[in-house]
N, C-alpha and C positions, 0 to 999 in steps of 0.2 A: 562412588557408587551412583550418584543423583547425575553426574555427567554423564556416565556410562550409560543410565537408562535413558537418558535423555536423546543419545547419540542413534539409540537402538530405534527410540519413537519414531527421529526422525529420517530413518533409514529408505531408499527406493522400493516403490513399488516393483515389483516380479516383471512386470510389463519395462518397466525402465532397467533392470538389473539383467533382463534379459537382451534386448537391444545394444547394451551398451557394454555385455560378452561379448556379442557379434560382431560389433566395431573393435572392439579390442583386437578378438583375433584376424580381423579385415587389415588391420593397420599393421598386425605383428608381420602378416601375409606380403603384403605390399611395400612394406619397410624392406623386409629380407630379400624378396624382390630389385629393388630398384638398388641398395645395396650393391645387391653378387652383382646383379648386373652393371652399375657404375663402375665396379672393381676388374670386371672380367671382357666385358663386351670391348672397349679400347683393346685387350691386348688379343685378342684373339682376331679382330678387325686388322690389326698389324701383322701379326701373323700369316693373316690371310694375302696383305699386299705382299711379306714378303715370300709366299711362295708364287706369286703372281710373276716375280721380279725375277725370280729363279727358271720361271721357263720361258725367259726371253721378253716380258714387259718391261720396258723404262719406267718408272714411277720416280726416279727421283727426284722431279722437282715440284712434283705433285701431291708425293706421299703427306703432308703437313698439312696440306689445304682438305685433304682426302680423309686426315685422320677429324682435320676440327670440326671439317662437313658430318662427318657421319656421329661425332660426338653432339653437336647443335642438334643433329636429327634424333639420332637417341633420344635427349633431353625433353623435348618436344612432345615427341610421339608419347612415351611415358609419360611427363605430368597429363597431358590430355586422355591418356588409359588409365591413368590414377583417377582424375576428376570422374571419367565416367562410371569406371570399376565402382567408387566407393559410392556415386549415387544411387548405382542403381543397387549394391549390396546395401546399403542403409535403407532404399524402400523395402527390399527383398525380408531382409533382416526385422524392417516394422510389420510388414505383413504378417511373418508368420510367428511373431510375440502376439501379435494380438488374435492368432489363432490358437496360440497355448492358452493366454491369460482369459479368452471370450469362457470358455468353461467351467475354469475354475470362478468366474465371477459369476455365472450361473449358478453353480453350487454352494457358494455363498448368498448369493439370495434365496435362494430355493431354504438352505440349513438356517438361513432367519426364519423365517417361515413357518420352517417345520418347531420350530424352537418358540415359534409365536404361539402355538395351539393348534396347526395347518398339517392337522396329519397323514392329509391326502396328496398333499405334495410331493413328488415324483421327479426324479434328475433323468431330463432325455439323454439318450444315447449320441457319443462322443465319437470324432473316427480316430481320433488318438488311442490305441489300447489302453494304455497305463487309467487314461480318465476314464476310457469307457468302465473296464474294471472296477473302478473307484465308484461311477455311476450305477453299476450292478449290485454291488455290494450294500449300498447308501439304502437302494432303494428294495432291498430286500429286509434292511432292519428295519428301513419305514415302515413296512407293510406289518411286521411283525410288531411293531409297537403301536401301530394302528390296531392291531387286532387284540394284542395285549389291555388296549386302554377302552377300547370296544367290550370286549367280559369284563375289566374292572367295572365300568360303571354296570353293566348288567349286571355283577355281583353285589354291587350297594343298595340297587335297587330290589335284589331279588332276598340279602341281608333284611334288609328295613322293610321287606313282608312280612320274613321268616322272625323277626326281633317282636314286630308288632302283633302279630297274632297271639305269640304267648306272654305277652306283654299287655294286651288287654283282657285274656281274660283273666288272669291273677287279680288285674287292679280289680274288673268287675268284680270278682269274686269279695276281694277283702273290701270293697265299698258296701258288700250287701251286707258283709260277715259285723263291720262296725257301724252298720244302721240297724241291726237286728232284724233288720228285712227276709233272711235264711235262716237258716239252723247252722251249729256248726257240725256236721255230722262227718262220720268219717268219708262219704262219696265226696265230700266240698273237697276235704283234704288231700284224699286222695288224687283227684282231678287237678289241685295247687300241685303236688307233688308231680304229675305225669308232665304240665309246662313248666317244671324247674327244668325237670329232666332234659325236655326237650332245650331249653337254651345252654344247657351244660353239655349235651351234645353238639350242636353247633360252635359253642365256643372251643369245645376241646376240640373237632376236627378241623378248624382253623387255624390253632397252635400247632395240630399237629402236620396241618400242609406247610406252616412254613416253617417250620423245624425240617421238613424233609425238603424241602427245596434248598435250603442254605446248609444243610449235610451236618444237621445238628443233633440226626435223633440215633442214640445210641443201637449199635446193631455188634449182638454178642454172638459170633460163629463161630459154632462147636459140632464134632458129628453128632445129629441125632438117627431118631428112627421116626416118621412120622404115623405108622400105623395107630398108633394110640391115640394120638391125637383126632386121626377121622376118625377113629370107632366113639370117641368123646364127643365131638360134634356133629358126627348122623345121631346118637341121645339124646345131645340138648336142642337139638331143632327136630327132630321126632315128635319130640314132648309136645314142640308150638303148633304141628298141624291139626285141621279138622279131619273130622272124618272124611270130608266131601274134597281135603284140598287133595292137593298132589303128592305120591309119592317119591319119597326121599330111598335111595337105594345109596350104594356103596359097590365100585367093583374096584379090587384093589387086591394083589397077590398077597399070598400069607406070609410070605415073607420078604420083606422093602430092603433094601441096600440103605448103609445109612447115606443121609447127606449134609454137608457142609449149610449151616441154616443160623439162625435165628427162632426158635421155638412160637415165644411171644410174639413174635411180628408175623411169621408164615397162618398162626393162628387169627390173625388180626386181620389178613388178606383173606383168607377161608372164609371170615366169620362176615366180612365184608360180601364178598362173592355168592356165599350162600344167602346172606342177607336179601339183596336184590333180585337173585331168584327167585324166593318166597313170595318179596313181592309184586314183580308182575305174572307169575306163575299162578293163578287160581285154577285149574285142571289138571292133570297130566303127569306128568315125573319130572325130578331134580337128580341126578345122577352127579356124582362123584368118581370118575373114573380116572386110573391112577396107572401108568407104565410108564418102564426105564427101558429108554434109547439110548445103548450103546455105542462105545465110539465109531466113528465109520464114515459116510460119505456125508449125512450133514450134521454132524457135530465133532470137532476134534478132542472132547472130552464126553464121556459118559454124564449122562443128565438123566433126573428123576420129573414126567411129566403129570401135571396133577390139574384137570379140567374138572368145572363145574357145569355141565350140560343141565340147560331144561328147556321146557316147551313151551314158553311163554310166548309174550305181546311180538317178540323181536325187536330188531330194532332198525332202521329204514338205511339202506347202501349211502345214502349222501351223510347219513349222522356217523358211522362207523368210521371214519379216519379224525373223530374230533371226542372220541369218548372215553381217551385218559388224557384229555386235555384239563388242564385246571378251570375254575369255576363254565365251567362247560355243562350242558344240561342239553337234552334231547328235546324233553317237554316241560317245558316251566310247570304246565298244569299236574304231574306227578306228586311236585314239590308239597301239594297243598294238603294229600291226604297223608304220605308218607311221612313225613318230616324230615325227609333228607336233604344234606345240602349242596348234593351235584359237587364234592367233591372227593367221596371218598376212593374213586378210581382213579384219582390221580394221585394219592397218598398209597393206594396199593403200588402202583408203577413203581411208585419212588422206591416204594419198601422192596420190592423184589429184585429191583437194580442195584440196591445196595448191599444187597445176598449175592451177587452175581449171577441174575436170573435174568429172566425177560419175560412180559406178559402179554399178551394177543387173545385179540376176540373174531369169532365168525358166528354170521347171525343173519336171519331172513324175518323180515316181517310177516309176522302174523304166525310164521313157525317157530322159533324160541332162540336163543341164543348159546353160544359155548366160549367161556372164558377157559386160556389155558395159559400154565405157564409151569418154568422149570427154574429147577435147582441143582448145582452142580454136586454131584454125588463123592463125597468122604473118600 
């Protein structure tokens, strides 16, 4: 086994393993060559005297001198079409090894690189297909892991805000609570109580993106009916508005088709949806509207569609293709009074793809937004 790997270590480089295919089969070429020809060019040169001799040429005391001449000339002529044949295929043959291997030793320095922390590193374009391909591809998951490692660290940083705020004030709080400097009354407690909350929030929707990303969060699909469920949830968010905020409606036929769901999760997307309306929605209306799109010219199965329309802040055309992206955030400055943590729309995505749905938003600044999405119907 320690010979074998040892054999492997010291194996040719691609640059040499290629060259030295090339000569191989130059030689196999040239071999077989000079060969048939050795074998065959004598008798067909006799041949040819003796049909010479048959229409009337005397050759016979010449034929011998005639055949060693043209065998010396043979001889001749070949090795010197050997010698130059194989030079110029061995430069031919080095040339273009070192137009395969120039690439791929690019892309080896380039994947150092990127492997070093250099994640703006880029493999140029190849006129070999096979590499250019390989270059496209390379550099489309750089880009990707660039962007990927670009929000991670915007998530640590935007984490250790969101950690630190309810994290100083508990400590304030319980430094004044064991100096006797406060009272303990029930407001102190209460307010300990609203930033537990708030970190028990944040940490459960961080379990719960990546339980949904690695396809670990249980999803139980059975027919339901979901009318119940919106007549339950325009009540409990009824209850939260002011008089002055926005009305909450409901249009939804009296009688739903069931659908193939998940209860607790479709609930958990709703409560998500509706959530975020409320809160940039301070005027206007939240709408709930609710129809089933039959099978037909865009869908090959009947689907139940269920949009959360309201007349909020909107949301700006350059942010909308990144907003069921993971720790993705529009306006960090939201973060601060809300306590959201920029990623419960992409725990929604998760959950509705897992139902065999899909979810989509249309939205204009400064006129309000409409999240939609469906469920395949029972």
């Amino acid at each position: 086994m320690i010979k074998s790997s040892g054999r492997r270590a010291k194996s040719l480089p691609l640059a040499s393993r290629l060259l030295l295919s090339h000569l191989l089969v130059m030689i196999v070429g040239v071999s077989s060559l000079v060969i048939i020809g050795k074998l065959s060019s004598p008798r067909f040169f006799v041949l040819h005297l003796q049909q010479l001799e048959g229409s009337g040429v005397t050759l016979r005391y010449a034929r011998t001198f005639l055949v060693k001449g043209f065998e010396r000339a043979w001889n001749r002529g070949t090795f010197w079409a050997v010698i130059v044949g194989a030079t110029a295929a061995s430069g031919l043959s080095y040339w273009v090894s070192q137009r395969i291997v120039q690439p791929l030793t690019q892309i080896e320095q380039i994947t150092k690189k990127f492997a070093a922390g250099q994640l703006d590193e880029r493999l140029p374009p190849s006129e070999i297909p096979e590499i250019n391909q390989l270059a496209t591809s390379f550099n489309r998951m750089a880009a990707s892991l660039e962007d990927v490692e670009h929000r991670r660290r915007e998530l640590v940083s935007d984490l250790t805000h969101e950690l630190r705020t309810p994290l100083t004030v508990i400590r304030g709080y319980l430094e004044e609570l064991a100096t006797d400097r406060i009272d303990p009354t029930p407001a102190v407690y209460e307010q300990l109580a609203k930033e537990t909350r708030r970190l028990e929030r944040l940490i459960n929707d961080l379990q719960e993106l990546s339980k949904a990303e690695a396809g670990y969060l249980p999803i139980k699909l059975q027919p339901i009916n979901l009318r119940p469920l919106l007549e339950s949830l325009m009540q409990k968010f009824s209850d939260q508005l002011l008089e002055d905020g926005p009305l909450l409606s409901l249009e939804c036929p009296a009688q739903l088709p069931p659908v193939i769901a998940d209860i607790d999760r479709v609930e958990q997307v709703l409560v998500n949806l509706l959530g975020n309306a409320l809160t940039y929605t301070e005027t206007g209306s939240i709408t709930i509207r609710v129809r089933v799109e039959p099978e037909g010219q865009h869908s090959r199965v009947p689907r139940l569609w269920i949009a959360v329309i309201d007349t909020g802040i909107g949301i700006a055309p350059e942010d909308l293709p990144h907003v069921f992206e993971r720790f993705w955030r529009a306006e960090k400055s939201r973060n601060q009074h809300t306590g959201g943590t920029g990623i419960g729309l992409a725990i929604s995505k998760r959950l509705i793809e897992l139902q065999g749905g899909q979810i989509e938003v249309e939205s204009q600044l400064g006129q309000g937004s409409t999240f939609r999405f469906y469920l395949p119907l029972a």
